[in-house]
Structure formats: C-alpha cells, structure tokens
C-alpha positions as CSV (number, residue, x, y, z in Angstrom):
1,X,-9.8,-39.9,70.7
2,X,-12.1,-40.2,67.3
3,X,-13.6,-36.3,67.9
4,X,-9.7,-35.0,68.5
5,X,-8.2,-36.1,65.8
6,X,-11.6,-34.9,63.6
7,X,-10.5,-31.5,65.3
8,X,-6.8,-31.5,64.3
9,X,-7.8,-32.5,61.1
10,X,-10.2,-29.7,60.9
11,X,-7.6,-27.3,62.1
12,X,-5.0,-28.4,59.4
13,X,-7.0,-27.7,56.5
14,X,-8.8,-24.3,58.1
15,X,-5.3,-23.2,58.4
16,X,-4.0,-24.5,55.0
17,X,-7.0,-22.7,53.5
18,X,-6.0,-19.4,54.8
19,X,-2.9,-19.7,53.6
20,X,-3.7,-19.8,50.3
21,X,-6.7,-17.1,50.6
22,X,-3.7,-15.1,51.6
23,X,-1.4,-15.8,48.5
24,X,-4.5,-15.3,46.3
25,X,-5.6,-12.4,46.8
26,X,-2.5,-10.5,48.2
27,X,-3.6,-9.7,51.7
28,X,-1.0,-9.4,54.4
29,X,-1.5,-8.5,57.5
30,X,0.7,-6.1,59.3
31,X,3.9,-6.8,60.8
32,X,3.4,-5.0,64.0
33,X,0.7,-2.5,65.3
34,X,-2.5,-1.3,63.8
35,X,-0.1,1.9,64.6
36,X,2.4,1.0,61.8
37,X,0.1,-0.3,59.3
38,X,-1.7,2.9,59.1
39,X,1.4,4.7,58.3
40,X,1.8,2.3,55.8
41,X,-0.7,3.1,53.9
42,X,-2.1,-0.5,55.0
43,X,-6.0,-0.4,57.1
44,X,-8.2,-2.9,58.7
45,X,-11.2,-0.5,59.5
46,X,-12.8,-2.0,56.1
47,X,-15.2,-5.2,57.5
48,X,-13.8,-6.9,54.7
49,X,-10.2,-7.2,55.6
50,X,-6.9,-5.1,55.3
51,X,-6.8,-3.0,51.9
52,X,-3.8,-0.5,50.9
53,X,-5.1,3.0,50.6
54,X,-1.2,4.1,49.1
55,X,0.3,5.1,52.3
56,X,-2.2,8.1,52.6
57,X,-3.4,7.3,56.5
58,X,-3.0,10.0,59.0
59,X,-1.4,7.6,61.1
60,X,-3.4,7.6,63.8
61,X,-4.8,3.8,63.2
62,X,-8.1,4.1,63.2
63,X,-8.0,3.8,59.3
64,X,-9.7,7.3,58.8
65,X,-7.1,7.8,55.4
66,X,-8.3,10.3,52.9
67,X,-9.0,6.8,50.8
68,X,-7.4,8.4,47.4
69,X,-5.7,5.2,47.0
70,X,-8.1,2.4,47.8
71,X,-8.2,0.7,44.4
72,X,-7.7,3.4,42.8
73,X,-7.2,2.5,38.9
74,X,-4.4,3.8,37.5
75,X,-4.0,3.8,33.3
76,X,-0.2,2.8,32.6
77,X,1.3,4.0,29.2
78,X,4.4,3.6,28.4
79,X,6.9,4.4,31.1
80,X,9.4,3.1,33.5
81,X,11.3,3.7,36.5
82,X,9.5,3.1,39.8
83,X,10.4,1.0,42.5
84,X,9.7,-1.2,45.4
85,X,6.7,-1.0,48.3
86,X,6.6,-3.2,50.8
87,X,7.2,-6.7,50.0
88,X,4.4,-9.4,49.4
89,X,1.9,-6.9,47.8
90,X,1.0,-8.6,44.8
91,X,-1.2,-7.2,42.0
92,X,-4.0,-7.9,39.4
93,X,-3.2,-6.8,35.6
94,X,-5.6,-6.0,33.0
95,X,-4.1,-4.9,29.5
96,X,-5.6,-3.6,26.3
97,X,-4.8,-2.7,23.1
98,X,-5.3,1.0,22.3
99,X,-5.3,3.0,18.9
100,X,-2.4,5.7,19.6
101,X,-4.0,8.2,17.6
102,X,-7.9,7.8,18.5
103,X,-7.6,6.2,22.4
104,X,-9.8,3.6,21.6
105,X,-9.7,0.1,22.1
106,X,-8.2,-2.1,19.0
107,X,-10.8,-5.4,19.2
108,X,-8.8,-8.0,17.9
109,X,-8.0,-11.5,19.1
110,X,-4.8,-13.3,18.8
111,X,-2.4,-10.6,19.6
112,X,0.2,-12.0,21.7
113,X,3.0,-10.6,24.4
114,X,5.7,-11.7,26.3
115,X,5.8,-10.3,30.1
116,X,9.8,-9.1,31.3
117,X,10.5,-7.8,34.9
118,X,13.8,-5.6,34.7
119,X,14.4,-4.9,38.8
120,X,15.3,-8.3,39.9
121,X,17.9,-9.1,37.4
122,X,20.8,-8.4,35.5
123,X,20.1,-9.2,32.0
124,X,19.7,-5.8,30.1
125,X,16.4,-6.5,28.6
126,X,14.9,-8.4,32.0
127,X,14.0,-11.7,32.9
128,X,10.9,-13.4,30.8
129,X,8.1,-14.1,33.0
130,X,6.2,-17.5,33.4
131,X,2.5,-17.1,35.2
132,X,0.2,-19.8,36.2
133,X,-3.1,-21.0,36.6
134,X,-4.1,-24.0,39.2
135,X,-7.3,-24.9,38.4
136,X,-8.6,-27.4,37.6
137,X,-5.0,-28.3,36.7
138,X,-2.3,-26.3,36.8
139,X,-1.2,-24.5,33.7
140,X,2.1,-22.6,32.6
141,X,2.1,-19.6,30.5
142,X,4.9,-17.6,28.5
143,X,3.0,-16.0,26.4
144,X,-0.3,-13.7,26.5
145,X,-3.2,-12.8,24.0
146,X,-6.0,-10.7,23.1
147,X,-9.7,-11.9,23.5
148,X,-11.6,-10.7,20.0
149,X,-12.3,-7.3,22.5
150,X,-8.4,-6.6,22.2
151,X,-8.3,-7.3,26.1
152,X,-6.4,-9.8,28.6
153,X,-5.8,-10.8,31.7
154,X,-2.6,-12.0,33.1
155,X,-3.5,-15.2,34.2
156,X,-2.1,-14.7,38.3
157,X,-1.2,-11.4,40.3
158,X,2.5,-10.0,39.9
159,X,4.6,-9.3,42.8
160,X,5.4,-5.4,43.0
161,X,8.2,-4.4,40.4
162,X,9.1,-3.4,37.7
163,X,7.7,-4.7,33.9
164,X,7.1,-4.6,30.6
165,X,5.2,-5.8,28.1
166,X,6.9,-7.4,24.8
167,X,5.0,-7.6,21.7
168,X,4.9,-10.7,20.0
169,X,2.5,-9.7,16.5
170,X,0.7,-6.7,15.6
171,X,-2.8,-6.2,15.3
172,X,-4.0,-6.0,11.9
173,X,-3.2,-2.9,10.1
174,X,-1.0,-2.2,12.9
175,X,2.9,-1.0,13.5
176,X,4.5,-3.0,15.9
177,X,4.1,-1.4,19.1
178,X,7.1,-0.6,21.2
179,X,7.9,-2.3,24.6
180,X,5.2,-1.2,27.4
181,X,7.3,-0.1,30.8
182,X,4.9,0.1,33.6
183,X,5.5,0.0,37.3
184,X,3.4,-1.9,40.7
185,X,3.9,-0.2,43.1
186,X,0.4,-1.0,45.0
187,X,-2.0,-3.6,45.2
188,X,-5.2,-3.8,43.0
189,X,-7.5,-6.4,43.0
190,X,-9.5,-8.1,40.2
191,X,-12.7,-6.4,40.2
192,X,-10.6,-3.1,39.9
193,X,-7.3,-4.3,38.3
194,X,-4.0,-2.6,37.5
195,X,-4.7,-1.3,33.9
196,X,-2.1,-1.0,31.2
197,X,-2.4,0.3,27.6
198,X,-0.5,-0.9,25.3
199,X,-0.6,1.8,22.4
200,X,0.0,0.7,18.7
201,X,0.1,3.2,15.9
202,X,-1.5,2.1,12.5
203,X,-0.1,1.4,9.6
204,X,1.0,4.1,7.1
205,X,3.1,4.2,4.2
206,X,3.8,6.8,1.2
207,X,2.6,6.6,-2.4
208,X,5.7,7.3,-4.6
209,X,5.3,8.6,-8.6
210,X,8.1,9.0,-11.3
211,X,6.9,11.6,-14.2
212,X,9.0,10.9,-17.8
213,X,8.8,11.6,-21.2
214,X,6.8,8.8,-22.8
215,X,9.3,9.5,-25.8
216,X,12.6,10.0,-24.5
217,X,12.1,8.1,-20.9
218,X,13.9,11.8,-19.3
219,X,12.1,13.0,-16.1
220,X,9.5,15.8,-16.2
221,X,8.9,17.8,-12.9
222,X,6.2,20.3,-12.3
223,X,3.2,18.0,-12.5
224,X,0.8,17.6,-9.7
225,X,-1.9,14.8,-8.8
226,X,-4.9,14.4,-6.3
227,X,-4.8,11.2,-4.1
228,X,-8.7,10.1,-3.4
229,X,-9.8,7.5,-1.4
230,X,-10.9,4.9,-3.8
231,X,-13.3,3.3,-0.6
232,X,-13.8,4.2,2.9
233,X,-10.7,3.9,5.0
234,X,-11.4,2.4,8.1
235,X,-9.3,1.1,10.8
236,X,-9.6,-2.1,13.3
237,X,-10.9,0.6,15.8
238,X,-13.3,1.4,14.1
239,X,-12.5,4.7,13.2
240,X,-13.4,6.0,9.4
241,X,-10.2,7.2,8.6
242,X,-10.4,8.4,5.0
243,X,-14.3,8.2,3.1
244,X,-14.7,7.0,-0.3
245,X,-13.9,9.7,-2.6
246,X,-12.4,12.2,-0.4
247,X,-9.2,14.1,-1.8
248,X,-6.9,13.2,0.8
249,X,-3.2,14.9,-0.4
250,X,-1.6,16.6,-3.4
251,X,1.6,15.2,-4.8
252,X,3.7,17.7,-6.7
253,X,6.9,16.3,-8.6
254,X,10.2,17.9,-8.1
255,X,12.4,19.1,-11.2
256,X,13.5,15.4,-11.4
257,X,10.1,14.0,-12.0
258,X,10.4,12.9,-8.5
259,X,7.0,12.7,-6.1
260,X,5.7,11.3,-3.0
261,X,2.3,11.4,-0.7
262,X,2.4,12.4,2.7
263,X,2.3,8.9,5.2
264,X,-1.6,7.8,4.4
265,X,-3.3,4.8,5.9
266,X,-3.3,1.2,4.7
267,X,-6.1,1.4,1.4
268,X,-6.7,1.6,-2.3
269,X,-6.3,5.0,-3.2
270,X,-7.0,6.9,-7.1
271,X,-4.4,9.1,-7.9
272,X,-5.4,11.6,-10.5
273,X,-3.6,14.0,-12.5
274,X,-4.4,17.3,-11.7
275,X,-2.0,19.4,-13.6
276,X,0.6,18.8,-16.6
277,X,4.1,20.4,-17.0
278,X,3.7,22.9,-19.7
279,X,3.9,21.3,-23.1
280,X,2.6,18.1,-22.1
281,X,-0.7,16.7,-21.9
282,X,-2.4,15.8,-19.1
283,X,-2.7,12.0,-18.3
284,X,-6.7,10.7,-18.7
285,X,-6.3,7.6,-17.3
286,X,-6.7,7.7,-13.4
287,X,-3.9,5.2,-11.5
288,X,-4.8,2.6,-9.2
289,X,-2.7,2.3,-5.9
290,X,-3.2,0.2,-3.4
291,X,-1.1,1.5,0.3
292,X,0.5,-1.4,1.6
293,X,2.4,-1.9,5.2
294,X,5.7,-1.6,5.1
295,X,8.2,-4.2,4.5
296,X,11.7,-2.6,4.9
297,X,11.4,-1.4,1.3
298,X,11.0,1.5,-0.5
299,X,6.8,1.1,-1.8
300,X,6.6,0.5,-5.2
301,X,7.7,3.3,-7.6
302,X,4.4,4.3,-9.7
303,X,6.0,5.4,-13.1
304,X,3.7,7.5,-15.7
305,X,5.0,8.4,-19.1
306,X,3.5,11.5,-19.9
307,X,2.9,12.5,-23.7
308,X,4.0,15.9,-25.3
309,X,1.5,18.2,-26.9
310,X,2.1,17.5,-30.8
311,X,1.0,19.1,-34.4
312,X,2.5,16.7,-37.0
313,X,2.7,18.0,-40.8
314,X,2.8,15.7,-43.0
315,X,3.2,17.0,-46.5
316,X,2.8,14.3,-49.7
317,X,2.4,14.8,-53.6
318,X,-1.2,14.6,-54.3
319,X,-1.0,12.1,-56.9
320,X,2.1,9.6,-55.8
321,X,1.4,10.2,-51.9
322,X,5.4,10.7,-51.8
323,X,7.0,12.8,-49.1
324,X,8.1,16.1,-50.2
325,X,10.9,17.7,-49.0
326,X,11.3,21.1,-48.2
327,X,7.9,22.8,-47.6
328,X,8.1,26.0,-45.9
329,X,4.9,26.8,-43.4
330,X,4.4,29.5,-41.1
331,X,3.0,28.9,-37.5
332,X,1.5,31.4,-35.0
333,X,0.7,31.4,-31.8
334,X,-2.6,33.8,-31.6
335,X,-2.5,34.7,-28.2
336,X,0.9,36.1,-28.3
337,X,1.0,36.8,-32.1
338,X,4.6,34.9,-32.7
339,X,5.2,33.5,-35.6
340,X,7.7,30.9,-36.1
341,X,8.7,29.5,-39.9
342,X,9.3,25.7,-40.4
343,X,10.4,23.4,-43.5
344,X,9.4,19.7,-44.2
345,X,12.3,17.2,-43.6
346,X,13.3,14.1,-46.0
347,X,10.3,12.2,-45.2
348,X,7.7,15.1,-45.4
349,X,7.6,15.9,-41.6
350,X,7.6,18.2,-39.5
351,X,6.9,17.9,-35.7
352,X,5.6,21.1,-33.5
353,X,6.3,21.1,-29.8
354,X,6.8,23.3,-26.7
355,X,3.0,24.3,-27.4
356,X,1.0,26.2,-25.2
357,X,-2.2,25.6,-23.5
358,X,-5.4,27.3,-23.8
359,X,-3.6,28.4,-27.0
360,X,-4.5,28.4,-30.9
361,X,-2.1,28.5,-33.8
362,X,-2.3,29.2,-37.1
363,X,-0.7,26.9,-40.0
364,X,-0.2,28.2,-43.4
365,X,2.2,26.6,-46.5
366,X,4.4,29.1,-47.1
367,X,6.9,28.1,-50.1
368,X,6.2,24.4,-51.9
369,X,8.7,22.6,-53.9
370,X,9.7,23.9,-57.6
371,X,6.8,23.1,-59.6
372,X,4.4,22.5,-56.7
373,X,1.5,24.1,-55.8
374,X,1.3,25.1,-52.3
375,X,-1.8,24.1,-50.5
376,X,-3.4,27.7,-50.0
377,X,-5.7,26.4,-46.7
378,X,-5.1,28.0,-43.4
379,X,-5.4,25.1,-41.0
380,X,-6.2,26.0,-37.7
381,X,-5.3,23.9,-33.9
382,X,-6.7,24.5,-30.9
383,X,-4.8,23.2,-27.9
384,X,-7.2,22.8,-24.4
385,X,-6.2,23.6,-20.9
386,X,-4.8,19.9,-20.7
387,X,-2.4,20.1,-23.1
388,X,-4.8,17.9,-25.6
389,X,-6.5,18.8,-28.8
390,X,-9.8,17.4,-30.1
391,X,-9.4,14.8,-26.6
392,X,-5.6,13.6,-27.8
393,X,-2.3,14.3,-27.1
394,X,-1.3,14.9,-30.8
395,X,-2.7,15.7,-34.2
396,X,-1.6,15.3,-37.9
397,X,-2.6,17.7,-40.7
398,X,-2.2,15.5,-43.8
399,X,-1.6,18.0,-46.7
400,X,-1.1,17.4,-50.1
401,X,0.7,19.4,-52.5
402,X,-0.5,19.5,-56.9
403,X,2.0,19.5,-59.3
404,X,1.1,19.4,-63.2
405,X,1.9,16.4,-65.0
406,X,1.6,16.7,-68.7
407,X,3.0,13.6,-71.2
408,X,3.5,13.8,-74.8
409,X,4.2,11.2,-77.2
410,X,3.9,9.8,-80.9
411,X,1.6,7.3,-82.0
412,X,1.9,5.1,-85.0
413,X,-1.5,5.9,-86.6
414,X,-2.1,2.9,-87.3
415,X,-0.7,0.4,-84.6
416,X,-1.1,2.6,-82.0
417,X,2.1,2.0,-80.7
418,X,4.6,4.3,-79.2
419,X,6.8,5.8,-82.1
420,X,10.6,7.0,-81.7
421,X,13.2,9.2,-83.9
422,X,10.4,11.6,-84.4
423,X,11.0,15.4,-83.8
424,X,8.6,17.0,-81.7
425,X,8.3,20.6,-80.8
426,X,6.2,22.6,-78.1
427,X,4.6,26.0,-78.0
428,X,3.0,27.5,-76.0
429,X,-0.6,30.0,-77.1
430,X,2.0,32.4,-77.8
431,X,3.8,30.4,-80.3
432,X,6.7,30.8,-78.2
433,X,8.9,27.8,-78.3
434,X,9.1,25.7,-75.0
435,X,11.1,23.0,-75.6
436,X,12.2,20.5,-78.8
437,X,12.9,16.8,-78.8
438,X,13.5,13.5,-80.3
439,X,10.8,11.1,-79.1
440,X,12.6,7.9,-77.8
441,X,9.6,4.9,-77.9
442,X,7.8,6.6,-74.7
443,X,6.1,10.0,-73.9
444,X,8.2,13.2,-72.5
445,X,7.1,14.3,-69.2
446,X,6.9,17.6,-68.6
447,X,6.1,19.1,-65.1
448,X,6.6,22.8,-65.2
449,X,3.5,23.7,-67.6
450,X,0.8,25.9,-66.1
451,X,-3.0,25.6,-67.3
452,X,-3.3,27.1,-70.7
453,X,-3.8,26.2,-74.4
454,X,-0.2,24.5,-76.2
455,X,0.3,23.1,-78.9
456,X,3.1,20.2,-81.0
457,X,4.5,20.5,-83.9
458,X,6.1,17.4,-85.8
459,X,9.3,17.7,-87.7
460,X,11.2,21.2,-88.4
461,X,9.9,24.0,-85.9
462,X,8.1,26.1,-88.8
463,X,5.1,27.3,-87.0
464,X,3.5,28.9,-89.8
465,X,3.2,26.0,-92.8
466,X,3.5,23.0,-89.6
467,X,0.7,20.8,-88.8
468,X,-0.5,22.1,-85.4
469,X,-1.8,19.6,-82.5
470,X,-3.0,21.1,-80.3
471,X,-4.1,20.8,-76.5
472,X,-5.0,22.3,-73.5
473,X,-3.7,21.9,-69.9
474,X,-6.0,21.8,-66.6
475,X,-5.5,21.8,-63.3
476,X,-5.7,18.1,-62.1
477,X,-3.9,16.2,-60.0
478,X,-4.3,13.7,-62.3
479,X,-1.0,13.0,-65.6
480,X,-2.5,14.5,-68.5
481,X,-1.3,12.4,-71.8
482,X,-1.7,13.6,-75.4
483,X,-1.0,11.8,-78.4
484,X,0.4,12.8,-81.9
485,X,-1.0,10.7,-84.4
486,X,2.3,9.8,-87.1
487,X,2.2,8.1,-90.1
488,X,5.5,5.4,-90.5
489,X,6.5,2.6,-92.5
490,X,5.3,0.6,-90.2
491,X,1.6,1.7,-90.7
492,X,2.5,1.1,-94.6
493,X,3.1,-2.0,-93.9
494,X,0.5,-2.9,-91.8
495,X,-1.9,-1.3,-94.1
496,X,-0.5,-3.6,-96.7
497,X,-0.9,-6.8,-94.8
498,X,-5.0,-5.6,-94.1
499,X,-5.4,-5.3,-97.5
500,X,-4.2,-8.6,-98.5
501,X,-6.0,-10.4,-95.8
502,X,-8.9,-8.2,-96.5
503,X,-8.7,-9.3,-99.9
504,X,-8.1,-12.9,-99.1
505,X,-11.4,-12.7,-96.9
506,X,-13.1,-11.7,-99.7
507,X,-12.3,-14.0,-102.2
508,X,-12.8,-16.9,-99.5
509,X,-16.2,-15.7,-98.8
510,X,-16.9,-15.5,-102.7
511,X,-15.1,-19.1,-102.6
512,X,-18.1,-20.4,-100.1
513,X,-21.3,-18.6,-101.5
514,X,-20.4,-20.4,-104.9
515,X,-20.2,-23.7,-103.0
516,X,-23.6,-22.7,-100.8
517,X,-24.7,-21.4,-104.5
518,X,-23.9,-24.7,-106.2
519,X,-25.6,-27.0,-103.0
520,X,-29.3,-25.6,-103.2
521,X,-29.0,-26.0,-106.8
522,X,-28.6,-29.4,-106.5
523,X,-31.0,-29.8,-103.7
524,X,-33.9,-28.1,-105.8
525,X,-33.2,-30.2,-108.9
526,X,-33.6,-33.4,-106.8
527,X,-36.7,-32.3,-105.5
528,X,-38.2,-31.5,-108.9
529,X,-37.4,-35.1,-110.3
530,X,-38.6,-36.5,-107.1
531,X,-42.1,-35.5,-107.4
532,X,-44.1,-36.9,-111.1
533,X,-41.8,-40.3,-109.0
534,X,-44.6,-40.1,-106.3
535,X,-47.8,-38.8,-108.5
536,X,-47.3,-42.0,-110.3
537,X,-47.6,-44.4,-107.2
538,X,-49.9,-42.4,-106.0
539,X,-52.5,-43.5,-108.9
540,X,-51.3,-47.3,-108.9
C-alpha cells in the first residue's frame, strides 16, 4: 500500500514538472500527426525535442525542412503590422539600445521602457504589459531597464503578437526615441533570443547669433563665423563625433543680422569671426558656446555688437585746448584716389566712417579758422583687412591749431601797475597804422598780427617826433605781452612818499649812530678812571 502511494506521488510531481518545462520554454507538441506538424513548420527529428523551423518543412514528416528558420535571429527595428501563428508559441526578447546614426550599441544603465501589446485590445495605444519572474519568489514588473551595456532582457517569454516598446528616459545625450513596433511571429529561445533595437538619435541643437551696431544696436548682415570644436565631441557610443579644434560649420548672417549653425552635437564649441560686413571691424574676442539639448525653446540667442571702422579729428587751439569750429580737411582714399572734403563741428569733431579695408587715406587741414594757422602735417591711416587700424577699431588724430596772441598795455613806471586813459597807437615796420586805442586798466589783445617787427606810440599818432616802443612778434603758441613804461601822477606821488621815508630813514639812522656814538664814549671814559683805581690796590 506504502510503495503505491510512493508511486502516485511520484507520478504527480513528474507530471506537474512537465507541465511547467512546457510553459517555460514554449514547447508544444503537436495537435495531431507528425504529418501536420511538419507542415507547420513544427519538427521532432531534433533529439532534443520539437523546435519551429517557420513553417519551411516539405511536409513529408520526417523533419528534413530546409532549417532557415530554426532560431533564426531576426533584428526588429521599428515596424508593425504582423500577426498571429499558432497559438501557445511563446518567445524570448532581448532588446538593446542602438546609436541611429552609427548602429552601435549605446552602453548605458538605467534607461527604462514600458512593454504595450496592440492585437489583443481595443485601446488605441495597446494594453501595458506586466511580466514576471518566480524565482526564488515571484516578482512583478511594469517597467524595464538597461544593464550599464545598454542591454535587457524581458524578464519571461511573450506570447506571439503584436508589441511595442515605450520609452520611459533617454540615454544621456539622447533624443527620446520613438515607440519600437515589432512583431512574434515565431518562437526563439534564450540562448538565441528574439532581438529588438531600439534606435535613439543623439542630441543636436543649433547655435544662433544676432550681428548689431555696437552704437546704434541696428542689425548688420553679411558677416560670417567659423564654429570649432572647443574639445573632442564624443558620444555615449563611443563615437568621436567632432575633435578638438576642428572647423565644424560656417555661419553667415542674413541682411537682418540674423544667423544660425546647422544641427551640431551636444558640446562646447568656439565661434570665431571669420569675416566683417564692410566698414566694420572684425570681432577679436572668440565666443564661447556651449550646445545644449533641447528644451522646447528657441537656444539662447548669442548677440555680438560689432564696432564700426573710425578716424576721429579732433581739432583744439594749441594754447587753450578749446574746440574749434569749422576746420576744413581733405580725405582720400589712395587706392581709388577719392577725395572727400569735411569741416570740424561745434565741439571740434569730426567722425570718418564707411571706410574701406586694406585701404589708406590721406588727411590734410585744409582751411583753419580766421586767424588760425592750419596744421600743415599730412596725417596718414592705414586701415587692415579686418576693418582695424594699429590692432583697434578706431583712431583719433589730435591736432592742434596756432593762433598769435600778442597783449599790449601801459605800465605806471613806477608802480608797475596797469595804467588807463592812456592813448596808444600801433604800427606796423612799415609805419603803417594798425590800430589806435584808449587803454582801459588791462592790456589789448590783439590776434591777427603776423611775426614781424611793430612798434607803440603813446599819445597823438606823430610817428616822426613820438617816442617809439618797439617789439617784435614770434611765432609761439604762447601770449606774447609787452609793456609801455608811462610816467603818471601816481608815480609822482609815489616818488614823493620814497623820498620822505627815504629821508626819514636817514635821519633815524643818523638819530642811532649818535646814540651808539655817545654809548662807547661813555664806556671808554669809565674804563680809563677805572684803572690808576686798581694800580693802587694793587701795591697795598
């Protein structure tokens, strides 16, 4: 009774055992004949059991099939349609992630997917699927993710159908990949599983630049810029996309100042400018730009203020540094031999644009002020291929114009002070008169005299029995002042009051040598009578 019931026993677990063999690894065996499983595509000639060669038997059933389809692996991109085999096959999936331009495998852990099956149901996006594992304890999953080789497993075979992969993050440096379709329509087993790719493009974005006047803040189109790598560019497949230092694309701006890069991958990049708009310089200063993944947002907008090519002339009175207006210059261009004529505004100034590069010009004072001497130098400017001269963007030529400044005045002979109501007259070396005038306590400034000899005559303009001063004018920047010596009451006066203190002085020093004169008379007389005084003791 003991040894049957040992055997039932036996029996119950051998036959629970294959049940489960059977639901593991997907083997069915066929419904009817050896016959009908050949056609199939189902065979039992392997020693190892019944294997699915995809229905390519000759139908004979002695499992002589052209064996094209036993476990054949077949690399699922993205795809759909497909439908049902027979039912119960069930199928082993292995899925990677791949680059989409390069093919190779993205190693990166921690990517994770969701797993939808879209023929059994009638949602529109498919019913999420839940897979298990049952040892040692059974554990539910929703949700798949790479190993650090970019791989996975699903963790139990799928039934035939149709599915999809959802993803659920992106590698890094990745786009979002789209949803994976792929079809099983055949059994595969997990030494040689079902293999789907799941493709993900990297990440790419533009680099965007706004050219404008530094001065006015208007666009500027026509200039161009390299983009370099600033480091090598390397992607989580491994592939060197960019190396450091490599020109990777030219961005020209459009008439509004407007310019963008071609998509480039995730980075720091140099942009550099490679060529200025004509009449402006060409920026020095290389830009740093870092490509970032997209956000939904237009990148950042990289703004450069680019500088006009400038000659400023700034035009000053050589003594008092103030501006002069109205100075006439003439400008050429050497290489074409234009000439253009400017003039000095209120404040001295005058600004030169719209120059060309590679260019000289030629700057000469042309008119000065009246009275003024022009400044006879002939400054020239060389402006370089990039819109700079001597390494800048602009240059001023400080220039100075002379004018003579000649003062003359009375003097109080005496006083030395500044004299008025005196007539004054002045000739020239010609003795012709220049101009008469009533001094009025300071000097008469006169700024239209040229260099030459002159000369003053004080009181009525008769040349011939006058008292000449005479004086001579030079070419200096700095005021030129001559005196005439007059004179006046006041110097009478003053002359008066000298001689009475002088006279005072003198009759106060008389006053103290008679008093000195007196005191070492006295002294000496005491001495004298002082002396028999101490002969006399001397004997006692």
């Amino acid at each position: 009774m003991m040894s049957a019931l040992v055997f039932v026993l036996v029996l119950v677990i051998a036959l629970l055992g294959l049940y489960l063999l059977s639901d593991y690894t997907g083997y069915e065996e066929p419904s009817s004949s050896s016959e009908e499983a050949a056609s199939s595509g189902w065979n039992n000639s392997d020693p190892g059991g019944w294997y699915y060669d995809g229905g390519t038997g000759d139908g004979d059933g002695d499992g002589t099939g052209d064996g094209d389809g036993q476990y054949d692996q077949q690399i699922i991109q993205t795809g759909g349609g497909g439908g049902y085999g027979e039912d119960g096959i069930k199928t082993a999936v292995f899925v990677e992630l791949i680059d989409d331009e390069t093919e190779r495998r993205i190693p990166e852990a921690g990517v994770r997917f969701e797993l939808y099956r879209t023929d059994t149901t009638h949602l529109m996006n498919g019913s999420l699927q839940t897979l298990n594992t049952y040892y040692p304890e059974k554990i539910n999953y929703r949700e798949y993710e790479t190993t650090e080789e970019g791989t996975f497993y699903l963790p139990e075979k799928i039934w035939q159908g149709s599915y999809y992969f959802h993803e659920l993050s992106e590698p890094e440096g990745y786009d979002a990949a789209d949803d994976t379709y792929y079809d099983v329509e055949r059994m595969y087993d997990w030494p040689d599983p079902y293999v789907v790719q799941i493709r993900v493009a990297p990440c790419k974005n533009i680099i965007r630049l706004q050219m404008n006047d530094a001065e006015t803040q208007q666009p500027v189109g026509g200039g161009t810029f390299r983009v370099i790598a600033a480091e090598d560019i390397i992607t989580k497949d491994g592939t060197a996309r960019y190396t450091q230092g490599q020109q990777v694309d030219t961005i020209t701006c459009d008439e509004n100042g407007y310019g963008e890069s071609k998509e480039l991958y995730l980075g720091k990049y140099t942009v550099q400018q490679q060529s200025s708009p004509n009449y402006y310089t060409t920026m020095q200063q290389d830009l740093d730009v870092e490509v970032e993944k997209k956000n939904g947002e237009d990148p950042e907008l990289h703004e450069i203020d680019t500088e006009k090519t400038k000659i400023i002339l700034n035009v000053t009175d050589e003594l008092t540094s103030s501006a002069l207006e109205g100075v006439v210059f003439t400008v050429t261009n050497e290489h074409t031999g234009i000439a253009q004529t400017v003039t000095t505004d209120a404040s001295g100034m005058i600004y030169l644009t719209d120059l060309d590069k590679s260019t000289t010009y030629h700057v000469h004072e042309q008119q000065a002020p009246e009275n003024y001497r022009p400044d006879d130098t002939d400054y020239t400017v060389t402006v370089a291929a990039d819109g700079r001269i001597d390494g800048v963007s602009s240059t001023t030529l400080n220039i100075t114009n002379r004018i003579l400044r000649v003062s003359i005045r009375t003097v109080d002979m005496v006083l030395r002070s500044d004299t008025a109501g005196e007539q004054l007259s002045l000739y020239n070396e010609q003795d012709q008169l220049l101009r008469s005038w009533t001094t009025n306590g300071s000097g008469q400034l006169f700024t239209d005299l040229t260099e030459g000899d002159y000369y003053v005559v004080r009181g009525k303009t008769d040349t011939e029995n006058a008292r000449k001063y005479p004086f001579t004018v030079q070419d200096t920047a700095r005021q030129q002042n001559w005196n005439v010596s007059v004179f006046t009451r006041y110097s009478a006066v003053a002359l008066a009051i000298l001689a009475a203190l002088a006279a005072g002085a003198i009759r106060l020093l008389v006053f103290l040598w008679g008093v000195f004169a007196r005191h070492r008379k006295a002294q000496r007389s005491a001495a004298a009578q002082k002396e028999p005084h101490d002969q006399n003791e001397e004997k006692s």
